[in-house]
C-alpha positions in Angstrom: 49.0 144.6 4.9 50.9 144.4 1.6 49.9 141.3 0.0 47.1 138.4 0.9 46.3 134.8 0.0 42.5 134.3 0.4 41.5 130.6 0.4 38.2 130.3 -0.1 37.4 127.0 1.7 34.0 126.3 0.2 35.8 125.9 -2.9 37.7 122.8 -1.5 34.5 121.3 0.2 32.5 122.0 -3.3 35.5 119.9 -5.2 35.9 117.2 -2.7 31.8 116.8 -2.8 32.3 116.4 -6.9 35.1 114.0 -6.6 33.5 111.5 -4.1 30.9 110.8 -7.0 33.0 108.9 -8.8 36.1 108.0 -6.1 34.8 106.2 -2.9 35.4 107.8 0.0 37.5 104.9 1.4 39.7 104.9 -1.5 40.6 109.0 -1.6 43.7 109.3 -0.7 44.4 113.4 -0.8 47.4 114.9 -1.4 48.4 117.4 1.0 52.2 117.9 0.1 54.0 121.3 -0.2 51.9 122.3 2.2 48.4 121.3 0.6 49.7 122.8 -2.5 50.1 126.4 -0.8 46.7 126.1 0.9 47.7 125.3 4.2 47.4 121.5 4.9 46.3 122.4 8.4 43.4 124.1 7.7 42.5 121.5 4.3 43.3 118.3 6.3 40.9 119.2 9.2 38.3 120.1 6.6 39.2 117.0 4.7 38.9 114.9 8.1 35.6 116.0 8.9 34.7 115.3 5.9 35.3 111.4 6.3 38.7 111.1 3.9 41.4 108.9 6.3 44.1 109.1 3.7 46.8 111.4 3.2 50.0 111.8 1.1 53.1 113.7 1.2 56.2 114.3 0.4 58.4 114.2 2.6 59.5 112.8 6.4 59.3 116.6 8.1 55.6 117.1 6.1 54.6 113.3 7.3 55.7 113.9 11.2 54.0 117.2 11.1 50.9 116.0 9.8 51.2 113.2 12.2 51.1 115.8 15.2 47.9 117.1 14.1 46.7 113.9 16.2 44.2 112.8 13.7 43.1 109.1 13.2 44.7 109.3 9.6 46.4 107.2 7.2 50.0 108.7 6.4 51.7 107.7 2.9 55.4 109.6 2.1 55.5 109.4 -1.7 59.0 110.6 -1.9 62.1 109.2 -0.9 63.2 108.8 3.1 66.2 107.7 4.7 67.0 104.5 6.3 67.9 106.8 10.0 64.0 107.7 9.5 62.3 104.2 9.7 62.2 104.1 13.3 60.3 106.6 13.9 57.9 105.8 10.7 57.4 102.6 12.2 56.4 103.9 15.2 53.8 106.6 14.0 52.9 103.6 11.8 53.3 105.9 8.6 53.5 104.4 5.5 56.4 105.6 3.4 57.7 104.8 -0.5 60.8 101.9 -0.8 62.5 102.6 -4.6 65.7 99.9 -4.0 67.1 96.7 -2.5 69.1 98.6 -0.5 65.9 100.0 1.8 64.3 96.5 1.5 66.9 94.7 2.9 67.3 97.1 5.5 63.9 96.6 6.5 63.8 93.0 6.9 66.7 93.5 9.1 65.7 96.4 11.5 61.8 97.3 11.3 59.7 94.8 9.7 56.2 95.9 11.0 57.4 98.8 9.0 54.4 100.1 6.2 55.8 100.5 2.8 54.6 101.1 -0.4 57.1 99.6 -3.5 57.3 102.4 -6.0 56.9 100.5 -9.7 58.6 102.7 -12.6 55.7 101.7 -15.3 56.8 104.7 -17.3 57.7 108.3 -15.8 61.5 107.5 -14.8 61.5 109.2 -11.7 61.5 106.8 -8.9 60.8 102.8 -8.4 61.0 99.8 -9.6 61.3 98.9 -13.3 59.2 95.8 -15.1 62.8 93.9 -14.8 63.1 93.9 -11.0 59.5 94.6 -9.6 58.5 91.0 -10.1 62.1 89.9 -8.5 60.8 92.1 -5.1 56.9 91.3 -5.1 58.3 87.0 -5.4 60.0 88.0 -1.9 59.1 90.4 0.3 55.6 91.1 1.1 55.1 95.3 1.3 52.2 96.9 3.0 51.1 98.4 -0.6 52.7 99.3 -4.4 51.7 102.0 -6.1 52.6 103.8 -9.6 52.5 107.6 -11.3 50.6 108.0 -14.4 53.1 110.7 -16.5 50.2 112.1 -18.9 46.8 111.1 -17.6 45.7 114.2 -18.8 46.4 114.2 -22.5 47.9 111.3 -23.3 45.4 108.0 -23.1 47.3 105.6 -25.4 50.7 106.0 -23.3 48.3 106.2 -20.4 47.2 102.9 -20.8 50.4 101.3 -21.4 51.2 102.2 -18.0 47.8 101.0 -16.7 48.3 97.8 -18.3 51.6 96.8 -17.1 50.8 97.8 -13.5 47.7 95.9 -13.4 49.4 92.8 -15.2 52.4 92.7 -12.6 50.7 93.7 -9.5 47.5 91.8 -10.1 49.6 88.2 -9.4 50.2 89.1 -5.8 48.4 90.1 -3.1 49.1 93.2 -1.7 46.4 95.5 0.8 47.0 98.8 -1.3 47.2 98.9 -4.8 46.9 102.2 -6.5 48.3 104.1 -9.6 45.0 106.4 -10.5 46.6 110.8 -9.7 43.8 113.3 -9.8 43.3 113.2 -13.8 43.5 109.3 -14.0 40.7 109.1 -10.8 37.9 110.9 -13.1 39.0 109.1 -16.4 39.7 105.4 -15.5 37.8 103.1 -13.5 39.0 103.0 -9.6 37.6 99.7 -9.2 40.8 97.0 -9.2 42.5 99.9 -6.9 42.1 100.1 -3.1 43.4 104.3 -3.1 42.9 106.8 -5.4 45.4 110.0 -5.0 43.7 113.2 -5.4 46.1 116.6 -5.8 45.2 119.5 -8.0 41.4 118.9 -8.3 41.1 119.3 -4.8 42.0 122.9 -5.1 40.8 123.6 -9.0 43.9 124.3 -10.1 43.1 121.8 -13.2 43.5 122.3 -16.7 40.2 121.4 -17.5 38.4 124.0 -15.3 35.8 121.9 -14.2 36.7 122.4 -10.1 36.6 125.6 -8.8 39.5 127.9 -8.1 40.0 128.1 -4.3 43.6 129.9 -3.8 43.1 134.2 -5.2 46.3 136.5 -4.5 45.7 140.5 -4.4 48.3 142.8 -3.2 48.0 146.8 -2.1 48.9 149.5 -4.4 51.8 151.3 -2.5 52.5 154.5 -5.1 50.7 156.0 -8.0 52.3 158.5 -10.4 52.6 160.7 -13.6 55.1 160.8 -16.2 55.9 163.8 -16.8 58.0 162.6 -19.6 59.2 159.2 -21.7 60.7 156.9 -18.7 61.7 153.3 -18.6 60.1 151.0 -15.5 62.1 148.7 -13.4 65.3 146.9 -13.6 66.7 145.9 -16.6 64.9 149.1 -18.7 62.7 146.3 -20.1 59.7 147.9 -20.6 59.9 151.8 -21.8 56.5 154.3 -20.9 55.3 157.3 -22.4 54.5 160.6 -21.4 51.0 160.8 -19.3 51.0 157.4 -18.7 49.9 156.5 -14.7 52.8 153.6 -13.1 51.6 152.1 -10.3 53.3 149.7 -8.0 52.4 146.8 -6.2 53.5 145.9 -3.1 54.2 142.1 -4.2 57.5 140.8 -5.3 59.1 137.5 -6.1 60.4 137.0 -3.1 56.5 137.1 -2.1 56.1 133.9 -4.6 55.8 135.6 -8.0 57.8 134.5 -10.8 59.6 137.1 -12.7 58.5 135.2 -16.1 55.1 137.5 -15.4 57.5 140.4 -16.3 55.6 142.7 -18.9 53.9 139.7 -19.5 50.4 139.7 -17.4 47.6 141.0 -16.1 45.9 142.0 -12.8 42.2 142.6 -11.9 40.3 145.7 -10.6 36.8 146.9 -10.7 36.2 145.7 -13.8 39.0 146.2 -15.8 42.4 144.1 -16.1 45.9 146.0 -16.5 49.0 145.2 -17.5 51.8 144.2 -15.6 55.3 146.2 -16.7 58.8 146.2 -15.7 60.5 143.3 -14.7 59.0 141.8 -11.2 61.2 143.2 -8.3 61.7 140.9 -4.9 59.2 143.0 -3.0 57.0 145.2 -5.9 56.0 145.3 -9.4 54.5 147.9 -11.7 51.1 148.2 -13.4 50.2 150.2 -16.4 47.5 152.1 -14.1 44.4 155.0 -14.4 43.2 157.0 -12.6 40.2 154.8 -11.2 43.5 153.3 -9.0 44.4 155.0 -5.8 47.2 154.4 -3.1 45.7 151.4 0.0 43.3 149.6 -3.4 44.1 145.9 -3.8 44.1 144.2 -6.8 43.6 140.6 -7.8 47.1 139.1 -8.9 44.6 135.5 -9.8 41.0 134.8 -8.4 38.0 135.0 -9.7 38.7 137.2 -12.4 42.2 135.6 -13.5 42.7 132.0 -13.3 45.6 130.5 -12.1 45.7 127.8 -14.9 46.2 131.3 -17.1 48.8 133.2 -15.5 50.7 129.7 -15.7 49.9 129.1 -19.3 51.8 132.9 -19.9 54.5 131.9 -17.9 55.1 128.6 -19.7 54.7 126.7 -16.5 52.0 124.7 -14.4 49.4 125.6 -12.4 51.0 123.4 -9.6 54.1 126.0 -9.5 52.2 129.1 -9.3 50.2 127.7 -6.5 53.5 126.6 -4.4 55.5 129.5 -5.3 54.0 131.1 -2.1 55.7 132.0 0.9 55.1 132.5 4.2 55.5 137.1 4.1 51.9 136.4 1.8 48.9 136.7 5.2 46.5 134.0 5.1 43.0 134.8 4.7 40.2 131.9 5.0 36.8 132.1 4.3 34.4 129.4 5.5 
């Protein structure tokens, strides 16, 4: 084995157990996209399901029908954009899936009206939906299954936050609609839920969060392959980016970027091994890396790339990116390891 992803299960159950304290079960929507965040929505869903939680969102058509074929007695919301040639089949799985134009509403009323939609309403991110100028224009005629909204800066931002909040609950509180909701994982623990019918949970699921209250369930480690050394000055890896000295012990890694790393941890992190944390040198290769080693290290050792030693919110942080990245960065050559 070259490189593992350990999911440490308990870690999810533990998280979901804290967020049900404040978010109803009925109203926790998770959010299993990208493949539960690189966790494996098979395993976290079935988890999640026994658990009691009926709804699930995603991203996309191919991660709603695959979810679908789990055969669970689920709720199924696609928060991204589908195409018209897909509504057939949504409509018959009786997923619900996001409408962001006039062009998929009329569409609907035409060919599929049992159809389950959910109006996007653009209160503030500019990605997707709806803006205050034509939501009202859509809620006066057509009558969607639910309308939702994205909070951009839940997590640092209250006054902007509440802008958003207020115009949501101003315009959709006029009309009746089953599902409202607008509350992401940040906005669930810091806003009332109570004029919301779903509450979409991501990152705290997993503890990926900035404020480190949820635990970390995703670690990485990776096998040391090769161990030398120098017998004089050298420069490590491609580009001649990092330049060691004389007596100093290189080891590599047998984990790459083509693995899920991103070359921005070039000479620019840290792993984890009895005890001690080492630097990471050279630029990142597509299958290896180097580490500034000792001799405590030998050849077949694993160290921790993140886990309980390095947090994921960390590495991100020195690579001037998100948790959320780090986490889906991961591909399929990384083995899966689960602990229940």
């Amino acid at each position: 084995m070259r490189c593992k992803l350990v999911v440490d299960m308990r870690k999810i159950r533990k998280n979901v157990e804290k967020i049900l304290k404040v978010v109803p079960k009925e109203k926790f929507m998770a959010v299993v996209k990208a493949n539960a965040y690189g966790h494996g929505y098979e395993k976290v869903v079935s988890m999640l399901f026994d658990m009691g939680i009926k709804w699930y969102a995603v991203a996309t058509y191919t991660e709603a029908i695959k979810l679908s074929d789990m055969g669970l007695d689920i709720n199924i919301l696609i928060l991204g954009p589908t195409e018209k040639e897909e509504y057939k089949e949504l409509e018959k799985r009786k997923i619900h899936f996001t409408v962001t134009n006039f062009s998929e509403l009329e569409y609907i009323e035409k060919n599929c009206k049992s159809c389950l939609y959910h109006i996007a309403f653009d209160t503030g991110m500019g990605r997707i939906g709806f803006d205050k100028v034509d939501i009202e224009k859509v809620l006066e005629n057509y009558k969607p299954t639910g309308i939702f909204t994205h909070l951009s800066v839940a997590e640092n931002d209250k006054e902007y936050t509440k802008k958003q909040i207020d115009l949501f609950n101003e315009i959709s509180g006029k009309y009746d609609i089953p599902y409202k909701h607008a509350l992401n994982s940040y906005g669930s623990l810091n806003i009332p839920n109570d004029m919301y019918d779903l509450c979409r949970i991501g990152i705290i699921i997993y503890g990926g969060d900035k404020t480190r209250e949820f635990e970390q369930a995703m670690s990485l480690y990776a096998r040391v392959s090769y161990i030398k050394e120098l017998k004089y000055d050298s420069y490590i890896g491609y580009g001649n980016t990092y330049l060691a000295k004389k007596g100093d012990i290189i080891a590599t890694v047998s984990i790459g970027y083509a693995d899920g790393l991103t070359r921005r941890i070039s000479n620019n992190g840290q792993v984890f091994f009895n005890g001690k944390y080492y630097d990471i040198i050279g630029n990142i290769c597509m299958d290896q890396m180097m580490i500034k080693a000792d001799r405590s290290i030998k050849v077949g050792d694993f160290v921790e790339i993140y886990g309980d030693n390095i947090c994921i919110t960390k590495v991100a942080d020195d690579c001037d990116t998100i948790s959320y990245e780090i986490m889906c960065r991961n591909t399929d050559r990384l083995e899966k390891e689960y602990i229940y």
